[in-house]
C-alpha positions as CSV (number, residue, x, y, z in Angstrom):
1,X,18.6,30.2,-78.3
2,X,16.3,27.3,-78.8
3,X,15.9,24.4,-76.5
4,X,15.4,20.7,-77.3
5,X,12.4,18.8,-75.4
6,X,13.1,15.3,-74.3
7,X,12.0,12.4,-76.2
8,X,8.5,11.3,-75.0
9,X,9.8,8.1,-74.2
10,X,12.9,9.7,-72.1
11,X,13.3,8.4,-68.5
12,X,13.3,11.8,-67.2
13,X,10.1,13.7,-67.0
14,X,10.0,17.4,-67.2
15,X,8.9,19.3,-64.3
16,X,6.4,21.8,-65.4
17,X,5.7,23.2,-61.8
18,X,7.4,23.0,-58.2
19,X,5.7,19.9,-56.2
20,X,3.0,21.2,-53.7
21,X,4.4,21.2,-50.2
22,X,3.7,18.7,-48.1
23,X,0.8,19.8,-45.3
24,X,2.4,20.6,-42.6
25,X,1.4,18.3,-39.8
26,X,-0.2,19.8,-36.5
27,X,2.1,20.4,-33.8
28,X,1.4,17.5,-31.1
29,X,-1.7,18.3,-29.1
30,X,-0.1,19.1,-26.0
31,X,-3.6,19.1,-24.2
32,X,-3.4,15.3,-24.5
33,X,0.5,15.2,-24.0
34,X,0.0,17.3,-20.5
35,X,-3.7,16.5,-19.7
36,X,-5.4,13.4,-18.6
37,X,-3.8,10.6,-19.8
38,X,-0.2,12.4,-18.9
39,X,-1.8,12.5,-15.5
40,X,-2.5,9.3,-15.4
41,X,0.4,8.0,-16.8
42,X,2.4,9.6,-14.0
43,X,-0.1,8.2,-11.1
44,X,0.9,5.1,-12.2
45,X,4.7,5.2,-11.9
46,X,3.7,6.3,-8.4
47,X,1.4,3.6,-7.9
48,X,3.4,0.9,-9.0
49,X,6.2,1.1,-6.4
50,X,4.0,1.9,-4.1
51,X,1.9,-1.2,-3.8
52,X,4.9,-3.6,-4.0
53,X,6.7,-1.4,-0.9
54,X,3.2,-1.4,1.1
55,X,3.1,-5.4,0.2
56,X,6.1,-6.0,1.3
57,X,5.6,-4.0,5.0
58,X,2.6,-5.7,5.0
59,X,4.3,-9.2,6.0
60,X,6.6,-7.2,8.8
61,X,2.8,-6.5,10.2
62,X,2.0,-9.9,10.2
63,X,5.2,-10.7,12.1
64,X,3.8,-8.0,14.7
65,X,0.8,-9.4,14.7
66,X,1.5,-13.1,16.0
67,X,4.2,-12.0,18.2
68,X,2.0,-10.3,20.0
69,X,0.5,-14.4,20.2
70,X,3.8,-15.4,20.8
71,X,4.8,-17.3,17.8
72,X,5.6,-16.5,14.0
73,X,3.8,-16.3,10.9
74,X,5.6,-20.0,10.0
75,X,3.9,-21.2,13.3
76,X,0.7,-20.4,12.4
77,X,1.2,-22.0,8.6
78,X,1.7,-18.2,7.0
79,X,4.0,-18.7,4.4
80,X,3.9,-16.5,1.1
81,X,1.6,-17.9,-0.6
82,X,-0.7,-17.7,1.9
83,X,0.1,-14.3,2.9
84,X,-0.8,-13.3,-1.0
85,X,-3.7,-15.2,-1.2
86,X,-5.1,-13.5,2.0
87,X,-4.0,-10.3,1.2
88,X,-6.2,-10.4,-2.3
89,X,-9.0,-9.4,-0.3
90,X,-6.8,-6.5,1.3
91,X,-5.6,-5.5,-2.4
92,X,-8.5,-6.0,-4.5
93,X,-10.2,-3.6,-2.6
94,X,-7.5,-0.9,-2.7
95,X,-7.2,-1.2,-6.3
96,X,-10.9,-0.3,-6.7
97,X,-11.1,2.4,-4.6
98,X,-8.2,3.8,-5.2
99,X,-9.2,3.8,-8.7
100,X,-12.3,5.3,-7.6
101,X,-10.7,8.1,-5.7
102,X,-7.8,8.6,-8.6
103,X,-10.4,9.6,-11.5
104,X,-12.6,11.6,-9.2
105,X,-9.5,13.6,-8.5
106,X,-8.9,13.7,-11.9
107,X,-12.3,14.7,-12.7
108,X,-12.3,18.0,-10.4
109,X,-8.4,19.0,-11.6
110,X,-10.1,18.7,-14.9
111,X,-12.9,20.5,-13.8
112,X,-11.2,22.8,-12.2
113,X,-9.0,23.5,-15.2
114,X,-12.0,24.4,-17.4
115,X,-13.6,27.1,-14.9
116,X,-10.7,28.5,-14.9
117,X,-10.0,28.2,-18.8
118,X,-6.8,26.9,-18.7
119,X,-5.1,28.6,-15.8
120,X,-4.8,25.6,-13.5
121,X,-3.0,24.3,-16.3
122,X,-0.8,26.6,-16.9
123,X,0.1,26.9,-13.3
124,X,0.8,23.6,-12.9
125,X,3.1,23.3,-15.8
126,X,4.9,26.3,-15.0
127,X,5.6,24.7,-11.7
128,X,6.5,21.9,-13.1
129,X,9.1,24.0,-15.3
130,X,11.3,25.1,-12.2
131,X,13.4,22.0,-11.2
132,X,14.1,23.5,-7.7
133,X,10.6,24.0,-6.4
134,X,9.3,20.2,-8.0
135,X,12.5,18.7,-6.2
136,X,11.7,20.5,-3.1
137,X,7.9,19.2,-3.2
138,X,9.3,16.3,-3.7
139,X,11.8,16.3,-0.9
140,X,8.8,17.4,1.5
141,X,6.7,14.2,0.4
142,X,10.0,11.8,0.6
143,X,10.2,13.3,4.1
144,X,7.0,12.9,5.4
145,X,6.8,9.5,4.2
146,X,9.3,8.8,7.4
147,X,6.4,10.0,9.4
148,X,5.0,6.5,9.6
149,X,8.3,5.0,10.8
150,X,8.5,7.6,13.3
151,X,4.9,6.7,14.2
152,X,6.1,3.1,14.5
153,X,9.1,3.2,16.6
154,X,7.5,6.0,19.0
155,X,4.4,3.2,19.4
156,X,7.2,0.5,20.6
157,X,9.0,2.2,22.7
158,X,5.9,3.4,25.1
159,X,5.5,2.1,28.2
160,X,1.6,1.0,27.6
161,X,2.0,-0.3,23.2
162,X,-1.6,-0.5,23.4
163,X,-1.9,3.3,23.9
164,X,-2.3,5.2,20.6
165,X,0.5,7.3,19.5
166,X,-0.3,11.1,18.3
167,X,1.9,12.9,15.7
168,X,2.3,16.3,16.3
169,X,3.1,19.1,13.9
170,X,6.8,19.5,15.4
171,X,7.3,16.0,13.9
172,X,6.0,16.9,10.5
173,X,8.2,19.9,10.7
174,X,11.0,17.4,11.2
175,X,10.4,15.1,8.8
176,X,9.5,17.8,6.4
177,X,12.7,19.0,6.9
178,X,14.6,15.8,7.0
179,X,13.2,15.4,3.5
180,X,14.9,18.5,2.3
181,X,18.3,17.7,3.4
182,X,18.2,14.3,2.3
183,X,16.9,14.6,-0.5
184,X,16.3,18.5,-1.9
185,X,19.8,18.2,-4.3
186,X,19.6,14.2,-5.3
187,X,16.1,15.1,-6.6
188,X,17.1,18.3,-8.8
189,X,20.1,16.2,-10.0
190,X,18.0,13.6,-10.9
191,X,15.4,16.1,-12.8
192,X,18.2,17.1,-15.5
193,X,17.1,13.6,-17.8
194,X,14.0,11.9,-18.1
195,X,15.4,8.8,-16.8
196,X,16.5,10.7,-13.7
197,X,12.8,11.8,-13.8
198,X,11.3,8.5,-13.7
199,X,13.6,7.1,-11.1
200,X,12.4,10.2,-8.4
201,X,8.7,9.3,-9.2
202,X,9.6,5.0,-8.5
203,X,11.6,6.5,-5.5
204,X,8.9,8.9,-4.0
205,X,6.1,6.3,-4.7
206,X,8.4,3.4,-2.4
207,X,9.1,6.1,0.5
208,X,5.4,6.2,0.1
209,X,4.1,3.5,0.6
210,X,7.0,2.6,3.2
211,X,5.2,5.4,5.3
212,X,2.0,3.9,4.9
213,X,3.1,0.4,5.5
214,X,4.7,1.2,8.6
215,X,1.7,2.7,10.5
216,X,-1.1,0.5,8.4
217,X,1.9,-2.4,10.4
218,X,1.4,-0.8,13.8
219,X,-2.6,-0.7,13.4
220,X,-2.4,-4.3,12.6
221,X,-0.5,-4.9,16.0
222,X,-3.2,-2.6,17.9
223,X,-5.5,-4.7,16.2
224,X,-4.1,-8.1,17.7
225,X,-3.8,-7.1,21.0
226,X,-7.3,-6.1,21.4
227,X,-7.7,-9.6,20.0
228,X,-5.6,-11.3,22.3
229,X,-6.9,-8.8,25.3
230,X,-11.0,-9.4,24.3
231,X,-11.6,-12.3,22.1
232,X,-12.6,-9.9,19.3
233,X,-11.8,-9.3,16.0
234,X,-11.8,-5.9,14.4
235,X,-12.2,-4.7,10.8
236,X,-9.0,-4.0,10.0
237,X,-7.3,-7.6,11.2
238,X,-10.5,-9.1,8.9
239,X,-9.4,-6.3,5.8
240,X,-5.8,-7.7,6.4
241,X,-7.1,-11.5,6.1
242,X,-6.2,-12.3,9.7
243,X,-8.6,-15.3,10.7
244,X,-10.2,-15.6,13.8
245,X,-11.7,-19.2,14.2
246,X,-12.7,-20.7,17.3
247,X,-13.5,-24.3,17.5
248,X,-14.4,-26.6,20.9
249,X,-11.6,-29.2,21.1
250,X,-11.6,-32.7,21.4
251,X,-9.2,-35.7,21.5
252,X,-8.9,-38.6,19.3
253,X,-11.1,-40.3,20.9
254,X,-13.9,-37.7,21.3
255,X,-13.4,-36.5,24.4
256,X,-14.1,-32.8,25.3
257,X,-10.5,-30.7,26.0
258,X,-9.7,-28.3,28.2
259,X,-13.8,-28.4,29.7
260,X,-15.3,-27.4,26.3
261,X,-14.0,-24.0,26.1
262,X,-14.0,-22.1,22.9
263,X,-10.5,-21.6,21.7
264,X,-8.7,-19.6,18.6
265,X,-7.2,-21.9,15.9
266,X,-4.5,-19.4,14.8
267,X,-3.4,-21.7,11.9
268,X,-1.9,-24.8,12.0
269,X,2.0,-26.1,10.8
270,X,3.8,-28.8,10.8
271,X,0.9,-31.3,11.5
272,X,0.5,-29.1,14.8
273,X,-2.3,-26.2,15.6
274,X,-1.7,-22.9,17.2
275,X,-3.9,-22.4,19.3
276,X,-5.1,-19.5,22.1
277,X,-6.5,-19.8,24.8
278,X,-8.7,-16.3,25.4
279,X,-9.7,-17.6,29.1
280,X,-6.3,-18.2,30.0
281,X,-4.5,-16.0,27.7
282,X,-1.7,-18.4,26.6
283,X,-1.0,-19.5,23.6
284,X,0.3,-23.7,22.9
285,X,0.6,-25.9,19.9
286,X,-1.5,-29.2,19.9
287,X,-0.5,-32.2,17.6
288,X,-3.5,-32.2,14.7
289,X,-3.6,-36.2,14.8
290,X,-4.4,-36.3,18.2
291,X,-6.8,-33.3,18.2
292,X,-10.4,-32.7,16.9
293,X,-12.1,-29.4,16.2
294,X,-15.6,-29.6,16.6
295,X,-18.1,-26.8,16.2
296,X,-15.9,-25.0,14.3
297,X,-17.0,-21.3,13.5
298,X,-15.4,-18.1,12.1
299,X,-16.8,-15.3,14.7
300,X,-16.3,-15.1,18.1
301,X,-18.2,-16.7,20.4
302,X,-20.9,-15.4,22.6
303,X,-19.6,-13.6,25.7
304,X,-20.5,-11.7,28.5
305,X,-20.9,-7.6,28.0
306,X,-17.2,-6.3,29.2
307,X,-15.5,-9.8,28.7
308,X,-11.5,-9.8,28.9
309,X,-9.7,-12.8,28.3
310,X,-7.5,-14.1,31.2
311,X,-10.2,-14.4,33.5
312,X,-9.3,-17.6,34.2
313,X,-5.4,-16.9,35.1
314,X,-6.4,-14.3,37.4
């Protein structure tokens, strides 16, 4: 039997040997899938949700905070523009140290995982590998997150508000289990597809920061009464971009108002100020066209050791 090679100039082109295979690719490092940037990939679909729920609680405390004045934000010109631009210096700061705090954590869990060659890791994942007990983690957080609410309306209903309000570890036994009814079986449904996935970690990271809204809400209210109760402002109302500015008033003439006495400019709206009165302890809104603010200054002014505004009403 003989066989007949093609024609040198034949389209087809004899195959002499079988084609190399191709190099099989390396299976996807799933060090860098699982590891640090996986890490931090999840943080932030926590993060996220969680600073636009504690932003948005974050205007409920300013509502606390001037009714404890007597008026609303409006009143005192707070609208949301102004609330964001004040609350840059709130955010700002959050953002860097919660960065700050973020990679350090992710520094020792990386740390962590290399003393012990691997078997952090490996725990983690195989945690992360039974639906049941990361929905029930999850339930517990969810549930705890109520804590601060509790906090909240516990704090408004004492009899003294300006009391501080303990939480006992009854009530985190509650809201722990709270969390597990609520939530335990919407969680593990939720963990059979990855958009389910995504949708617990936006849902945890808003109960979240609802929690922390509510009791960073009620600090801001203990904040203002010690305002409206001493004249002084404390570090948290300046974090939170409440401004405490005192000026001497005057009439349109020049005149000296109310015998020279230092009062709070709480903001001004409608072409009238709000303004406090610490001696008195009342708060009244003065037309700004027929009012002058002289000496104006943005701490308080200098008082007697033990001072407590409403000496003057007494």
């Amino acid at each position: 039997m003989t066989f007949q090679p093609y024609a040198p100039d034949s389209s087809r082109q004899e195959i002499d040997e079988l084609p190399a295979p191709a190099e099989a690719r390396p299976p996807e490092d799933d060090e860098d899938k699982e590891g640090v940037l996986d890490l931090l990939e999840k943080v932030g679909a926590v993060v996220v949700p969680l600073g636009v729920t504690l932003y948005a609680l974050l205007y409920i405390g300013y509502q606390g905070m001037f009714a404890v004045f007597g008026i609303t934000p409006e009143q005192a010109g707070i609208d949301q523009s102004v609330l964001l631009g004040r609350l840059l210096g709130t955010l700002l700061p959050l953002m860097i140290f919660g960065g700050i705090i973020v990679g350090v954590l992710v520094t020792l869990a990386w740390l962590l995982n290399l003393i012990t060659r691997g078997w952090i890791g490996r725990m983690v994942q195989g945690i992360r590998r039974q639906p049941w007990i990361v929905a029930a983690l999850a339930a517990i957080w969810a549930g705890g997150s109520y804590l601060g609410y509790l906090y909240f309306m516990t704090a408004l209903d004492a009899a003294d508000s300006a009391e501080g309000v303990t939480v006992e570890v009854g009530d985190v036994l509650i809201a722990g289990g709270i969390g597990i009814l609520a939530y335990l079986v919407p969680f593990r449904l939720l963990r059979r597809k990855a958009i389910g996935r995504a949708g617990m970690k936006v849902l945890v990271g808003a109960l979240t920061g609802i929690g922390l809204g509510y009791i960073l809400t009620l600090q801001m209210m203990y904040g203002a009464i010690s305002v409206l109760e001493k004249g002084e402002s404390t570090a948290l109302m300046d974090a939170v971009g409440f401004q405490t500015q005192w000026a001497k008033l005057q009439d349109s003439g020049g005149k000296p108002l109310y015998d020279s006495r230092w009062m709070m400019v709480l903001g001004e709206h409608e072409g009238g100020y709000a303004i406090y009165d610490c001696d008195k302890g009342q708060t009244f809104r003065k037309f700004s066209e027929s009012t002058i603010l002289s000496e104006v200054q943005m701490w308080s002014p200098e008082r007697e050791k033990g001072f407590e505004c409403g000496t003057l009403a007494k």
